[in-house]
N, C-alpha and C positions, 0 to 999 in steps of 0.2 A: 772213454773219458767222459765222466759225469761235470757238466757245463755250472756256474754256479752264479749268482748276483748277486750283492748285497749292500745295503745304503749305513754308514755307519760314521759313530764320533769317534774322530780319534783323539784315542788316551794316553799313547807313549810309542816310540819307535825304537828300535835299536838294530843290532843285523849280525849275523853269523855267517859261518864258512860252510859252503857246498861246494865240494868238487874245485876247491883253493880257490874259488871267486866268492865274493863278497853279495849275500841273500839279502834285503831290505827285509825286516818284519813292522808293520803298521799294529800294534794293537788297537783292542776298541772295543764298543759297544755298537749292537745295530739298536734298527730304529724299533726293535722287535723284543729289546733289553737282554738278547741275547750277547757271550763272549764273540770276540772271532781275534784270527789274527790274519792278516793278509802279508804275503809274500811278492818279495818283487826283485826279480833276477838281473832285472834291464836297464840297471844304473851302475856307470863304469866310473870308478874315482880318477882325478886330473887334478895336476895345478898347471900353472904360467910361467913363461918363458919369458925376457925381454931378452933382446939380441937382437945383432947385425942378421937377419935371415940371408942364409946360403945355403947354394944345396948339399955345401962339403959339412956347414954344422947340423945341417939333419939329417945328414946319413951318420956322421957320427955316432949321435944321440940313439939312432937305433938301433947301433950295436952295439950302445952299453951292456952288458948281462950283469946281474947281481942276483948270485942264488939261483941259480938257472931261469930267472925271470929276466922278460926284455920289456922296451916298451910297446904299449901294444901301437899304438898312432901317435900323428904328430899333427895338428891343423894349426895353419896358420888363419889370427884372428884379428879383428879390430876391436879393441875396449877403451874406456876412458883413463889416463891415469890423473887424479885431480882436474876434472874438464876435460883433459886436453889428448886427443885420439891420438893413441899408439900401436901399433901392430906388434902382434907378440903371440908366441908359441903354444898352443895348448897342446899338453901330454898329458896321453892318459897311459895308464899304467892299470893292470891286473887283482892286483890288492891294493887293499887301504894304507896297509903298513908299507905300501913301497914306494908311497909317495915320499917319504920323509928323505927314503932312501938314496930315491932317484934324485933327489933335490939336491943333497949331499956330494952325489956325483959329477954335478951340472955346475953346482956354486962358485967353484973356484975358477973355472975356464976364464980367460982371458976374454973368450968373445962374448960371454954370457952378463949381461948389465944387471938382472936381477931377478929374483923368480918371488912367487906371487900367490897366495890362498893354499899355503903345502899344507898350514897348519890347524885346516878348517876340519872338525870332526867329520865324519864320514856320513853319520845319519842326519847331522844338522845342513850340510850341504843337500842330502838326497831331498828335502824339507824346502831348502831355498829355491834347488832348483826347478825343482818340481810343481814351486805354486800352493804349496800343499800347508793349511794352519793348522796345528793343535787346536784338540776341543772345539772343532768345524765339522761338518759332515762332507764326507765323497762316497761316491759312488763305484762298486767298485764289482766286475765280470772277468770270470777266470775260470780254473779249474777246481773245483773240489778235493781237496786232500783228505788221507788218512793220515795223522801223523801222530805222534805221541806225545802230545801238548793238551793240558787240560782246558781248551776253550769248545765252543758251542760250534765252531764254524771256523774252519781253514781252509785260504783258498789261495792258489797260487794265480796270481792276475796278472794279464794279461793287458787290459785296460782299467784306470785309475782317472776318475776325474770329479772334481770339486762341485757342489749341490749346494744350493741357495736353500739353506733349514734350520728355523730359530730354537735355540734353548740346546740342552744336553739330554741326554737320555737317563732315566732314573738309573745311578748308581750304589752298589753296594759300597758301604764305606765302614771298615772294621778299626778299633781304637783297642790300644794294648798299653800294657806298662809294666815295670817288674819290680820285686822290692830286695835287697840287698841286707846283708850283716855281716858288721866283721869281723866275722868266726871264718874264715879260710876264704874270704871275701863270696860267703854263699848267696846264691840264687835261693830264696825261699818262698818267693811267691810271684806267679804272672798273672794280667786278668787280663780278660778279653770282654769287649762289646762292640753290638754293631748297631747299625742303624735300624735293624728290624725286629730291635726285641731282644736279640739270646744276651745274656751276659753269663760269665764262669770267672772264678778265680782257681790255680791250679795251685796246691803247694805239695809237701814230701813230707812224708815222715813218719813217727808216730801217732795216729788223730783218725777220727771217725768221721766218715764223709755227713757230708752238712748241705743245706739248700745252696747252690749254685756254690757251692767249694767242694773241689776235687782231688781226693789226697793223692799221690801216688808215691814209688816206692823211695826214691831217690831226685837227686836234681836231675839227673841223664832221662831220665823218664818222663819227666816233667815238662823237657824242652820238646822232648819228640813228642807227648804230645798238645802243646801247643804248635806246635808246627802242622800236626794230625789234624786240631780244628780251624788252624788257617786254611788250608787244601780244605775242606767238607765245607768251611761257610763259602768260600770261593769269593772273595770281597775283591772287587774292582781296584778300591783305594785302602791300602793301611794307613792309618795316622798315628801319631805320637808326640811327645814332647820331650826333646834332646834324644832323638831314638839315631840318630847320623853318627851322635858321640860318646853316645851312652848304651844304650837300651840293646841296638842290635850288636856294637860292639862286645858286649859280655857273653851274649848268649851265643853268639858264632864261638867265641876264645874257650868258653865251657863246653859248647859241643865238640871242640876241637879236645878238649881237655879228656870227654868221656867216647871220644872216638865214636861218634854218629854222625851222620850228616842231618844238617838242619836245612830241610827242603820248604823254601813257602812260596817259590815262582810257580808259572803256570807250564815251564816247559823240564821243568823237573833240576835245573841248576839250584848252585847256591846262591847265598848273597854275593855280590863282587862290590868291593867297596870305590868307589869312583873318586881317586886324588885331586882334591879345592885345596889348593894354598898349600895353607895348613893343615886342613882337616880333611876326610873324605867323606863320601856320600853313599848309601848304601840302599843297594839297585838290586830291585826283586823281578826279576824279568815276569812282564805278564801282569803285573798290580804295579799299581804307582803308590808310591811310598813318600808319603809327606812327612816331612818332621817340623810339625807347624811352629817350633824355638827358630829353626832359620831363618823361615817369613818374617817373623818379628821381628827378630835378631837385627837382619836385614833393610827392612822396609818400612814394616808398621814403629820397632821400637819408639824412633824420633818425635812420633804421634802418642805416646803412652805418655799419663805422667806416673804409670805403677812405677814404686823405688826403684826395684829392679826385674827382672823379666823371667823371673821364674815362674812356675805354674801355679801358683799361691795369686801370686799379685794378678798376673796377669787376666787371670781367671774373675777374679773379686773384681779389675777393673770393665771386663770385656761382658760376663757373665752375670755380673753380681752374684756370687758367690765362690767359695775357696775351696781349699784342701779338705782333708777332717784333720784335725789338731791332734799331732803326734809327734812325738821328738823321737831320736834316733833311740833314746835310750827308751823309749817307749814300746820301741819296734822291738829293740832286742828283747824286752820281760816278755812284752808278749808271745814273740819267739819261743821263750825259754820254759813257759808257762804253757804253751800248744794253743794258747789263748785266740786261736783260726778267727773267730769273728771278726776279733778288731783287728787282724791283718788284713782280712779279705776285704773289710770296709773301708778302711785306709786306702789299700791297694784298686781296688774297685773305682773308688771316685778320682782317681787320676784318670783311668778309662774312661770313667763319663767327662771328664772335662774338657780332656783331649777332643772327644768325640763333639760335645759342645760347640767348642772352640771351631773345630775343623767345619762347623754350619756355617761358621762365618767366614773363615780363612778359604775355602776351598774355592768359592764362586768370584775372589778377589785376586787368587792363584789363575782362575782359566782366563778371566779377561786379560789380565796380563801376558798369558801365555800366547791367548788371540790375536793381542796387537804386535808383542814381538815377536810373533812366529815361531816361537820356541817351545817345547814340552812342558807341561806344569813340571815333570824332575826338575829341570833344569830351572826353570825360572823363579821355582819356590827357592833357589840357593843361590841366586843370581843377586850382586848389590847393585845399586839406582844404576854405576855407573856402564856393569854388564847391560842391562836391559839397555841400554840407551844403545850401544855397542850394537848388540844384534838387532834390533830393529835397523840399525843401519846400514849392517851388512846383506840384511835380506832387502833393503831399500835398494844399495849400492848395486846388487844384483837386476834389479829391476831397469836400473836408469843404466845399463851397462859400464858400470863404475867399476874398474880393479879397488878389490879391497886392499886398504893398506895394511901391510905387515904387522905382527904385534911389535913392542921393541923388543931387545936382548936388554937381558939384566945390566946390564953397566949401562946403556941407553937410559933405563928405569932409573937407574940410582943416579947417572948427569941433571936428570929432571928434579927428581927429589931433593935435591943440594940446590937448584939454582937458588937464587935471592929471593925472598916476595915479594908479587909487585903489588901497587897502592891496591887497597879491594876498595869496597863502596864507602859512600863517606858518611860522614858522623859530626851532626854539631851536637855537642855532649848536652845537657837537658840542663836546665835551671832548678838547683837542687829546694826541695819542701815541695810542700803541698798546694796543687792549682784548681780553677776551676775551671767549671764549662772548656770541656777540654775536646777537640773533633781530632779523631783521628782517622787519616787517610793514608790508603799507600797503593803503590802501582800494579795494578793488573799483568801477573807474570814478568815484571820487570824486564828480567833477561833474556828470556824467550823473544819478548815484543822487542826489543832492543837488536836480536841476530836479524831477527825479519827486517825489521826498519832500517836499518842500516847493512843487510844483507852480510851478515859477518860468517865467512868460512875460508877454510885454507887457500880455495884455487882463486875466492875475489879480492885476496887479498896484495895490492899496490899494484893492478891493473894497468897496462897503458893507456889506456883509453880515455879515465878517469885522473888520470894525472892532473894534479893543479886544480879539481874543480874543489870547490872548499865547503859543498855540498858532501863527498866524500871521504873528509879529513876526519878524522877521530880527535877529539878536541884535546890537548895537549898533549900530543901523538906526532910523529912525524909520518905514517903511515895511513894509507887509505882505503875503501874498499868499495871495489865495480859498484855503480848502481845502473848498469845495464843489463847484466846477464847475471841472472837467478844463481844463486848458491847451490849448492848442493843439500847441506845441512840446513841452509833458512828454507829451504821449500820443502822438507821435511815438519820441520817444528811450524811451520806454517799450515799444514796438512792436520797437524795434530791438534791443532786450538781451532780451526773449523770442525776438525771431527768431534772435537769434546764440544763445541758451541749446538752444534746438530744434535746429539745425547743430549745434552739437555734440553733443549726444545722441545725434543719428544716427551721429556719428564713430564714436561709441562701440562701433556696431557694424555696423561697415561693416572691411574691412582695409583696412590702410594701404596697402600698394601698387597698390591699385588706379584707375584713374579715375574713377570716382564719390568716391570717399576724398577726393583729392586737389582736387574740384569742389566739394566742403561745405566742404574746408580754406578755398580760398580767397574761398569766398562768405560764411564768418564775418568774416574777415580782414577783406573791405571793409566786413561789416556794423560790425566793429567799426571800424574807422579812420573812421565816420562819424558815431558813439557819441562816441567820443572825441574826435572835432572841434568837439562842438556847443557845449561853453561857448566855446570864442578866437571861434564865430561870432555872439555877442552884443556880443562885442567889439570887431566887425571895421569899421573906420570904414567900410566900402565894400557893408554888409550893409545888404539892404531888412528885414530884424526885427531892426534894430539895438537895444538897450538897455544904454543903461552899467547902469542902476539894478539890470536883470536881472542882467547879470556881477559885478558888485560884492557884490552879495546872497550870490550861490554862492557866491563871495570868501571872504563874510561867515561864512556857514555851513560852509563848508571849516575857517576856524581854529577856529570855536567845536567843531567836533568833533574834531579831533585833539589840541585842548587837553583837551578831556574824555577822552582814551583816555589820555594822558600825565597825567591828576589820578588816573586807576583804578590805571593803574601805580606810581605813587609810592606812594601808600597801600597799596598788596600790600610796597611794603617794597623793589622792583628800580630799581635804575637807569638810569633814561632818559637815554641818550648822546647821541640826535643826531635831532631831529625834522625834518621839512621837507616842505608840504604836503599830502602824501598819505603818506609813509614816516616809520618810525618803525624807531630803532636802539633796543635795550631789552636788557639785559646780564640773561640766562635761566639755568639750570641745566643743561637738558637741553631735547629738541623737547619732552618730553611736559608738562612745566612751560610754556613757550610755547604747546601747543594748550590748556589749561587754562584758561589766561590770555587765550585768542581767543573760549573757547566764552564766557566772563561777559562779556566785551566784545560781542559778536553780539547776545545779550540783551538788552544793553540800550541797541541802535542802532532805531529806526523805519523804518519803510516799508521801502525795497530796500536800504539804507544797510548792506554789508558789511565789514568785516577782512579782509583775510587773514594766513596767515602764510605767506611765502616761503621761507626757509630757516634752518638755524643755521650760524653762521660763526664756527671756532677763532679767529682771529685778523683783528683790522683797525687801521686806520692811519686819524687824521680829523688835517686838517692846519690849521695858524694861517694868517690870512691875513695881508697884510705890514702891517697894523696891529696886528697881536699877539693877535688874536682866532681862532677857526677857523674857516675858509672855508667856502661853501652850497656845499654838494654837492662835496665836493673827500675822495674817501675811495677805501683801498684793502681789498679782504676776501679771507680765504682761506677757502676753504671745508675741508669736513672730508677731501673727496676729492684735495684738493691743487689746485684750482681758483683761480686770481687774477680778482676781479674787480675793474674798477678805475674809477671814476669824476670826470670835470672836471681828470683832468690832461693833463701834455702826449700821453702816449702815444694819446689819442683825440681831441689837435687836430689840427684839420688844417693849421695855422699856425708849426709849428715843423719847423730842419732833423730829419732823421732821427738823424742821431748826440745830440741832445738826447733824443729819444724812446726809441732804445734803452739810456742810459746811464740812465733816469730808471725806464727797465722794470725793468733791471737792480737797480736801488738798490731799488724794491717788493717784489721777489722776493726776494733777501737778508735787507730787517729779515722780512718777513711767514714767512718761511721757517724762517731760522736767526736768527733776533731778533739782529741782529749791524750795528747802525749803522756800529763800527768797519772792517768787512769794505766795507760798501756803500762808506764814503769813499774807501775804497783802491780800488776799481773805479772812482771820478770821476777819482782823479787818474792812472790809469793812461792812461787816455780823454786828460786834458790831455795827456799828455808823447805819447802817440802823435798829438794832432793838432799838437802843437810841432812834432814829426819829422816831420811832412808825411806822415804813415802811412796817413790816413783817407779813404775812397775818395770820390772826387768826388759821389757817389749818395746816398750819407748826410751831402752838407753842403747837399746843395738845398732851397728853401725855396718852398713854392708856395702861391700865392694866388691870388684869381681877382677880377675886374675885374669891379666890380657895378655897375659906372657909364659913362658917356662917358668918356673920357680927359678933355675938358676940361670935365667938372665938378668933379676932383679939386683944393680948393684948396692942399694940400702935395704936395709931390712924392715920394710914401714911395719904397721901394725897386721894389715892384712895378710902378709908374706909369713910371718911370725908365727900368727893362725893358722896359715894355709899349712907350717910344717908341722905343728903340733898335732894338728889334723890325719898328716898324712901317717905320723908315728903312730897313731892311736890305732892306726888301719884303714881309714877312710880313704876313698877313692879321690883324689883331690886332681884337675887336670885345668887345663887351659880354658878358660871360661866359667867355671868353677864361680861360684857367687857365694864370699864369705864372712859368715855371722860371729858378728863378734862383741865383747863389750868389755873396758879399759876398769881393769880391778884395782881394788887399792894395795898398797905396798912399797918395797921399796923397788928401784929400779928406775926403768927408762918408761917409756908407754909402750914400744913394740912388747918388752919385756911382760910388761903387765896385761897387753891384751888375752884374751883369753877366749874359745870358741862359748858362741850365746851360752848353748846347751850344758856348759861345763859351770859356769862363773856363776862364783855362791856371791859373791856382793859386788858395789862396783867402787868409784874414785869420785864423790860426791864436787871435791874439785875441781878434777879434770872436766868433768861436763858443764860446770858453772862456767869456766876460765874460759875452755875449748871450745865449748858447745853452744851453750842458752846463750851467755851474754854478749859472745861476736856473733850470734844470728839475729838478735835483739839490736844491737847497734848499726845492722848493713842500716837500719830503719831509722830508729831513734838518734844518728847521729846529724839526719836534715835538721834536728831541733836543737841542736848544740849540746847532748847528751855526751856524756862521755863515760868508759867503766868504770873511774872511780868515781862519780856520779851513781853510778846506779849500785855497785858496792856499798858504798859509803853514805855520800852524803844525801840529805834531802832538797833536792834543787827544784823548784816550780821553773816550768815555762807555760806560754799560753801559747798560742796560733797566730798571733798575732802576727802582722811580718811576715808570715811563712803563707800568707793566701796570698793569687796572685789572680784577677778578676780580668 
């Protein structure tokens, strides 16, 4: 027996069958930049028992058989359920899959109250239990294997334990993409690039091989070998964009089509695609496979103002620059013409963008992964309110907490029906244009809010605290312990000193450096998990679900910004425009604003901060089409000549473009040169040029994306309409699907008339006046008593006059 040691990151886990028990495999990188995988035999799967314990219901229990498997033990144990210590059963069981089994068998018993953690995946448990983070380094002493896995080092361990080691170890990271046409929905072109240089694009056909274009003979050929140069380059991480619902999808259904196997793991399996929801996830055992569209998707999109979040936009906004400029019908001549260059080049800079992209996504993927404990797979496809979830199940683990239950579907769908209740409050804004405007708003709001007033399910209407009206939630009948720590506030309390510590160190650390840049983004996730924890009290699909929890924080949110807006009024300034956590307040100067922040701070509790954000010359709060003024719909200039702008069209992602830049235009104008007359004459310049057919086909396209089946849709909007005319043509059209489109002239409806971008020889010069420019021109222009037939029509002066507010 050749003895073995070796210090490594790990990069992914999962686990297989030896000898019908369940194998742990650790992937990774050591510290020596070599593969390895490590094995680990000596983790037995278990869930939780509640029950009256007797020794007639544990002998029972062990002579359940199912499948000629028993249980293997039975310990009786102490855990927390909500707080509060209860004794309860753990059974372990032989496989993974017989937990579900054995649970099944247990459920119904009369003496059994309730079973507990059946539903935890096998290797995210071995993870929990074991102490063990993704993208960390351990230490790990065993035996040396042969096996038949293409790694540098297997080693079957023996012992496994965690090492205090900064940073990750230089990975390979390979970017792929493929091109499509709809001639028998072919495969015509894949490219590949990595981070060390190699690039290829592979196609079929007819054609003379070319610098870094590889012809071969057919599609079938073509996949095997790309698959051929996944295995030779050996890349740690694959990336992609939509490659979870697109990319790997196709090329699995073709190789299924041309009967090969398409091999790219390390231990010689295929893809196995991993069922989310709706969609699945596709797991290269051995490489971790990012599909940098979900992170987005997920995480960052909320942060983007790109339209919408294809590889175009995303890319121009993240990278400053795009695609190469080609339309479908472009691909095909080319196609059809052998025209390899401009495929390869098209096809090619998706590869690098991807590859781009994932410099910046993938270090913002491991921190995340660090603090919730979970694999970059999982966590790259994980939404705000999962991440919250498993960090609190590996917390819950820690503080010997039973995890709670997920719900059952009918539980999910009680939640989802209930009524809503008050959210944060709103004094609607003073519509036109103000000045000297300070805007402040509360540090974490909600976060600071569970901590301060300790809001979680078990401190919630406590005996102990009864009556003290220090613990009453202000127009509440309900209270919560301020004795004994929470479970979830001494979590999210954990997480704003660890993010306060990160950045401390920023403080003095340079910025261009990579440690710099590794605190940046390990605060980043700590925060994005901070600020996800109230929507996860809320989240009908959350095992620590509580309305009464969220509703509270709700609760506690108004009563204190209505208190910061009671201090303001009595100093004598004018409060413009509140809204749950932000507050607009009409200042002198900054130092009169930090003045006014320091007697507020004073006399906030617990972690419960102010801030003050900045001072703004001039801003714009707009009516909404009831006559009142719109939540969150404001434009601000700052002192440095800066436009920020909020809830109009210029940051939808639902309107064409010549709406959004006429509507930019009309902000910049009043906020600029205070000149509403000047702005109107800029709308109607905009008509008479899309009258003359002036306006370039690019800025009348309107894009929306398909959140559903096609036939769940009960109307047939414009986009739906598109999406079939699409699908007839042959195009691959599915759920998520982002569709270009632009409203032609003719007779009919507008669904009728919409028409895919790429197809539509002219457009509906009205439609976009009526629909478009002049209701995105009025969210604005109607503070000033503007109205459309005003700006159709007639020539109406106004000045500013009246509409400043000092």
């Amino acid at each position: 027996m050749q003895r073995a040691a070796a210090k490594l990151c790990i990069l992914g886990i999962d686990y297989f069958m030896r000898e019908d028990k369940p194998v742990v495999r650790i992937w990774g990188k050591t510290d020596k930049g070599e593969s390895i995988v490590v094995f680990d035999s000596g983790f037995v799967p278990y869930f939780y028992i509640e029950a009256e314990t007797t020794p007639e219901l544990k002998r029972e229990l062990e002579n359940i058989e199912i499948g000629g498997q028993k249980i293997l033990r039975i310990e009786e144990v102490e855990k927390k359920i909500y707080g509060k210590p209860t004794k309860l059963l753990k059974v372990y069981v032989q496989k993974a899959a017989d937990v579900s089994k054995f649970r099944d068998a247990v459920k119904d018993r009369k003496d059994v109250k309730e079973e507990y953690e059946y539903s935890i995946s096998f290797y995210k448990r071995y993870l929990i239990d074991k102490g063990l983070i993704p993208v960390e380094w351990i230490e790990v002493r065993g035996e040396k294997k042969q096996e038949e896995i293409d790694a540098d080092t297997v080693i079957e361990a023996d012992e496994i334990k965690r090492i205090e080691k900064e940073g990750y170890p230089e990975l390979r990271v390979l970017a792929f993409d493929i091109e499509c046409i709809e001639e028998d929905d072919k495969i015509i072109a894949i490219s590949v690039m990595d981070n060390s240089g190699y690039k290829k694009v592979l196609t079929h056909g007819k054609a003379k091989k070319t610098r870094n274009i590889e012809v071969l003979k057919g599609e079938k050929e073509m996949i095997e070998r790309f698959a051929d140069i996944v295995r030779k380059r050996d890349p740690d991480i694959i990336v992609g964009y939509n490659t979870d619902r697109y990319d790997f999808i196709k090329l699995t259904e073709k190789a299924d089509k041309h009967k090969t196997k398409f091999i790219l793991s390390r231990d010689g399996s295929e893809i196995v695609f991993k069922r989310r929801g709706r969609i699945s996830s596709a797991y290269v055992a051995g490489r971790l496979h990012l599909d940098i569209y979900d992170f987005i998707e997920h995480i960052l999109g909320s942060t983007l103002s790109s339209e919408i979040l294809t590889l175009d936009m995303v890319s121009k906004e993240l990278l400053g620059k795009g695609k190469e400029k080609m339309t479908w019908e472009d691909i095909e001549k080319a196609w059809k013409k052998r025209d390899l260059k401009k495929i390869a080049k098209y096809c090619l800079k998706d590869s690098e963008l991807a590859l781009e992209l994932s410099k910046y996504i993938i270090p913002q993927v491991f921190e995340l992964s660090r603090v919730v404990g979970q694999t970059p797979f999982d966590v790259a496809r994980m939404t705000y309110s999962q991440l919250v979830e498993w960090l609190l199940i590996r917390r819950a683990f820690e503080e010997n907490e039973i995890i709670p239950n997920t719900p059952k579907y009918d539980e999910i769908e009680r939640r989802r029906k209930a009524p809503p209740y008050t959210g944060g409050y709103v004094q609607l804004p003073k519509p036109g244009i103000h000045k000297k405007i300070a805007l402040f708003d509360f540090q974490s709001l909600y976060p600071s809010i569970t901590i301060t007033h300790n809001i979680s399910p078990e401190t919630l209407n406590c005996k102990c605290c009864e009556g003290n009206p220090k613990a009453k939630v202000p127009g509440e009948e309900h209270h919560f312990c301020l004795k004994k720590k929470g479970f979830i506030p001494k979590i999210i309390e954990e997480l704003i000193k660890k993010r306060n510590e990160l950045k401390e160190k920023m403080k003095h650390v340079k910025r261009d450096t990579p440690y710099y840049k590794s605190l940046y983004n390990r605060q980043y996730a700590v925060k994005i998990l901070t600020n996800s924890s109230y929507g996860y009290y809320a989240y009908p699909g959350s095992r620590w679900y509580s309305r009464v929890c969220a509703q509270s924080i709700a609760a506690w949110g108004r009563y204190y910004i209505k208190r910061v807006m009671e201090m303001a009024e009595k100093e004598g300034v004018d409060v413009i425009y509140g809204d749950t956590d932000s507050l607009f307040i009409i200042m002198r100067n900054k130092e009169h604003a930090k003045r006014f922040l320091s007697r507020v701070n004073k006399s906030l509790p617990g972690v419960m901060e102010l801030e003050f954000r900045d001072m703004y010359k001039t801003g714009i709060f707009v009516p909404s089409k009831t006559g009142t003024a719109a939540k969150k719909k404001y434009a601000l200039l700052d002192y440095k000549g800066n436009i920020v702008v909020r809830g109009f069209e210029k940051v939808r992602r639902d309107w064409a473009g010549i709406a959004k830049k006429t509507q930019e235009k009309v902000i910049e104008i009043i906020l600029k040169e205070g000149s509403p007359e000047k702005a109107v004459k800029i709308v109607k310049e905009t008509i008479k040029k899309l009258r003359e057919g002036k306006i370039k086909k690019q800025d009348l396209i309107i894009y929306t994306q398909l959140t559903k089946e096609l036939g769940e849709y009960e109307a047939i909007s414009p986009h739906v309409a598109v999406a079939k005319k699409l699908i007839e043509s042959g195009r691959n059209i599915r759920t998520g699907s982002t569709i270009r489109y632009v409203i032609t002239s003719g007779e009919g409806s507008i669904s009728f008339r919409a028409e895919p971008a790429e197809f539509a020889g002219d457009y509906d010069p009205e439609y976009y006046i009526r629909n478009q420019v002049v209701p995105a021109a009025l969210r604005v222009l109607s503070a000033f008593g503007y109205t459309e037939k005003d700006i159709l029509e007639d020539k109406k002066k106004f000045s500013l006059e009246g509409f400043f507010r000092r």
